[in-house]
Structures are given as structure tokens and as C-alpha cells.
N, C-alpha and C positions, 0 to 999 in steps of 0.2 A: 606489509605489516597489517595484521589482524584489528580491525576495528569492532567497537561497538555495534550492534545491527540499531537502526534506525526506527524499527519496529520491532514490537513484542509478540508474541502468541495472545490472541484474544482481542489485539489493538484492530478497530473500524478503520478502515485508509479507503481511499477512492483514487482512482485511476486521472494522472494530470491531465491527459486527454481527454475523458469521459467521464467528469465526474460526477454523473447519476451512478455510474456501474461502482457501487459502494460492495466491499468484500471484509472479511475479518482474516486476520493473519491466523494461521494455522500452524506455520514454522517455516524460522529464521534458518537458513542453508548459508555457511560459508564455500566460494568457489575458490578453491585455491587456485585455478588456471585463471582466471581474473581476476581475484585477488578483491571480488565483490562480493555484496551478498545479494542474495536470490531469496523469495519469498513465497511458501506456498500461500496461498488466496483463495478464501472461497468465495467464490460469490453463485450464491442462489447454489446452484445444483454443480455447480461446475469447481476446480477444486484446479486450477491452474499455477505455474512457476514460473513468478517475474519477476525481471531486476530492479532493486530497491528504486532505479529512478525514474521509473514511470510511474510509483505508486507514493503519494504524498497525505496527511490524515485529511478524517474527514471537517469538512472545513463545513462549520452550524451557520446556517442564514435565520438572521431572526425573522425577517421581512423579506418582501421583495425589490422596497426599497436599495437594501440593504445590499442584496445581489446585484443590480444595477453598482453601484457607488465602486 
């Protein structure tokens, strides 16, 4: 069953592992052999296709406080 994409074209996300390496969605890909979605990502010069769940938004620190907490 065909879901919503979790990201939009133009939405900032950052990588759950790496989340300095901040990208902009470019375009939502439905995989019908996975039955997921896939997401072009730019980041910087590079113009990569990853599945939605290793990319989550980008998450604002006001402080450094704040990041610690």
C-alpha cells in the first residue's frame, strides 16, 4: 500500500547518523519492489538516493545547552 512520502521536494532533512551532513530533498521516488520510498538528497554538490529511513528533518539547536539535554 502506497503511502504518503515523509518528505517533500525542497524539505532540509539531515542524515540520523550524521546529522551535520544536512541535504534538501530534490524528489520523493516511490519503490514498488520495496514498497518504500527513496529520496533524492542534495547535499553540497552531491545529489544522492536514500531510503526515507536514514533521513529524518533537520532538528534547530538553539544552544549548546540545548544539544547536550
Amino acid at each position: 500500500m502506497k503511502t504518503a512520502p515523509a518528505f517533500k521536494s525542497g524539505e532540509l532533512v539531515q542524515r540520523v547518523n550524521n546529522p551535520e551532513s544536512v541535504g534538501i530533498i530534490r524528489e520523493p521516488r516511490w519503490d514498488e519492489q520495496t514498497e518504500n520510498w527513496n529520496y533524492l538528497v542534495q547535499f553540497g554538490s552531491q545529489l544522492l538516493a536514500l531510503p526515507g529511513g536514514v533521513l529524518q528533518g533537520v532538528q534547530e539547536i538553539e544552544s549548546p545547552w540545548s544539544a547536550l539535554a
